[in-house]
Every structure is written in C-alpha cells, then in structure tokens.
N, C-alpha and C positions, 0 to 999 in steps of 0.2 A: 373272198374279201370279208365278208359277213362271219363266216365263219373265227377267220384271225383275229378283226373286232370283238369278236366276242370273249376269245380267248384271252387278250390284250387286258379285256376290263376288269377278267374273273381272277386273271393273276393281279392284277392293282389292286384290285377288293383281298382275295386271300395270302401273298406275301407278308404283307405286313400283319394281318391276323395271326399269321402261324408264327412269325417272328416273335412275335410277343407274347404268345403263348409258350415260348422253350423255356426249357425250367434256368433260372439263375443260381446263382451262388455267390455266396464272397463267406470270407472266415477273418478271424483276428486275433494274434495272440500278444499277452502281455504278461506282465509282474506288477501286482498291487502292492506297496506298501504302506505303512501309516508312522510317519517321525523317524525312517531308517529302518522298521521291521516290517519284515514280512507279513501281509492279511490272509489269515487260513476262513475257508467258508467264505470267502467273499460271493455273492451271486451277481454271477454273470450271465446276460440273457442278449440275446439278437433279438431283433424284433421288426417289423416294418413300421415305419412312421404310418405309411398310408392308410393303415388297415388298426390302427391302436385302437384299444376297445373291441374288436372284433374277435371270435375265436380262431381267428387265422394268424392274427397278429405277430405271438409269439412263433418264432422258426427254432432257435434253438435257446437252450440253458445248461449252464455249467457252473463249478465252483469251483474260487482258487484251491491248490493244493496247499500245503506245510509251508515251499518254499515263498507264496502268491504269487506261484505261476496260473496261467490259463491260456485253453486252446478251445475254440468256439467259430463252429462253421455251420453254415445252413443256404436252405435254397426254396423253393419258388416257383410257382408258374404264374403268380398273378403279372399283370400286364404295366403294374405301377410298382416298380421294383425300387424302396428307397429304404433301406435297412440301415437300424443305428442300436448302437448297444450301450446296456446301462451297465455298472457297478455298482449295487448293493451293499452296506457298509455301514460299520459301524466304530472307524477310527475317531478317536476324539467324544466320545460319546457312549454312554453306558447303555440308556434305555431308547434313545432313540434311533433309525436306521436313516442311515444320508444315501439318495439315490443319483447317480450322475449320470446323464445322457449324453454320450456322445458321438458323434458322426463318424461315418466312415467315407474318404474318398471317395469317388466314382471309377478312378483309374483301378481300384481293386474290385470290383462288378464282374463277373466272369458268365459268360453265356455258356454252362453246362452244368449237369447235377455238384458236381465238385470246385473250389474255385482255385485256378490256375496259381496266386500265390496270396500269401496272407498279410494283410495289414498288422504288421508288430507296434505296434503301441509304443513297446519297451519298460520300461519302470517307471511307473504312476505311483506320485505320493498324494495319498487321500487325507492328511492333515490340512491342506491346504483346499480353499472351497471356492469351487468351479460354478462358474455362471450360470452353469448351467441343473444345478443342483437343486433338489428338495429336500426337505425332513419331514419325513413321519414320525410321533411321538407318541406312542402309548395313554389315553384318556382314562 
C-alpha cells in the first residue's frame, strides 16, 4: 500500500513536469505586401512573448523572398509556451522601420519538435497600420 502511494504521488509530481518539458512547435506562413506589391527583405522572426528580452526569446527568423512569400517554424521546451511573430518593414516609409506583432492561435501549438500544420496568414498589406504596431526612426 505504501509502496503504490508512493508511486501514485511521484507520478502527480513528474507527469506534468515531463509534459511540459516536451519540446513544442508551431510555424506560419504568409505573403507581405505593401499598396498591391510584393515586400522583399521583409523580417520575419518567432519569438516567445514570455521570454522577450531574454536570449531565448528569439526561436526562429526569416525573410520575405522577391514574391513576400514566408515560411517560419520553430520550437521549444520552455514550459510557458506562447510564441508570436513580428514583421519588419518598411512600406510606406523611407527611413523608418514599422514593426508588427502578431498572435498566433493556440489550435496551431503542436507538442513535437516539428509542428503538425502551419498557421497561413495568407496576404498581409503593410500600408495599412495595425494596432498593434511600432516605428523606429533613425535619430
């Protein structure tokens, strides 16, 4: 009896540790454009909200190609798993860069090093300025 007890308490203690220590993923692909064309060089980065500032932070980075296509996946074993991605840009704007953060679902979260399917954005026009947006300017 003693024995099961024990074994009872050490799996309630270590399932959930081990759970949330498995590596996560999630990826998202899209097309940036700015007024109808295409953004080349756009950067695109993953990143964990939870961990921003930290050198963990960043998961992955990529940049649009010719067409502002992008494919961007990353993963994980921290245990506070809430990943969102920026676009980098500079539509509408010579010297300054417009940065936009935005969420990804949770239904795209995949519990393994790869993630099972991608969040498609689809075609994002960066003329238009999202709430959630900064500008850095050149001093």
């Amino acid at each position: 009896m003693r024995l099961t007890l024990t074994f009872i308490i050490i799996s309630g203690i270590s399932i959930p540790i081990i759970t949330a220590l498995k590596m996560k993923s999630v990826g998202v692909n899209g097309t940036v454009i700015c007024d109808g064309k295409p953004v080349n060089d756009a950067w695109i980065e993953l990143y964990s909200e939870r961990n921003a500032g930290k050198s963990n932070a960043v998961l992955a980075k990529t940049k649009t190609n010719e067409q502002g296509h992008f494919m961007i996946k990353g993963s994980s074993k921290t245990d506070m798993f809430d990943p969102q991605f920026t676009i980098s840009h500079k539509c509408r704007t010579k010297l300054c860069t417009r940065r936009v953060f935005l969420r990804i679902p949770d239904k795209y979260f995949t519990l393994s090093s790869e993630p099972y399917e991608m969040y498609d954005i689809g075609v994002v026009d960066m003329k238009k300025k999202f709430l959630t947006e900064i500008k850095t300017c050149p001093t």
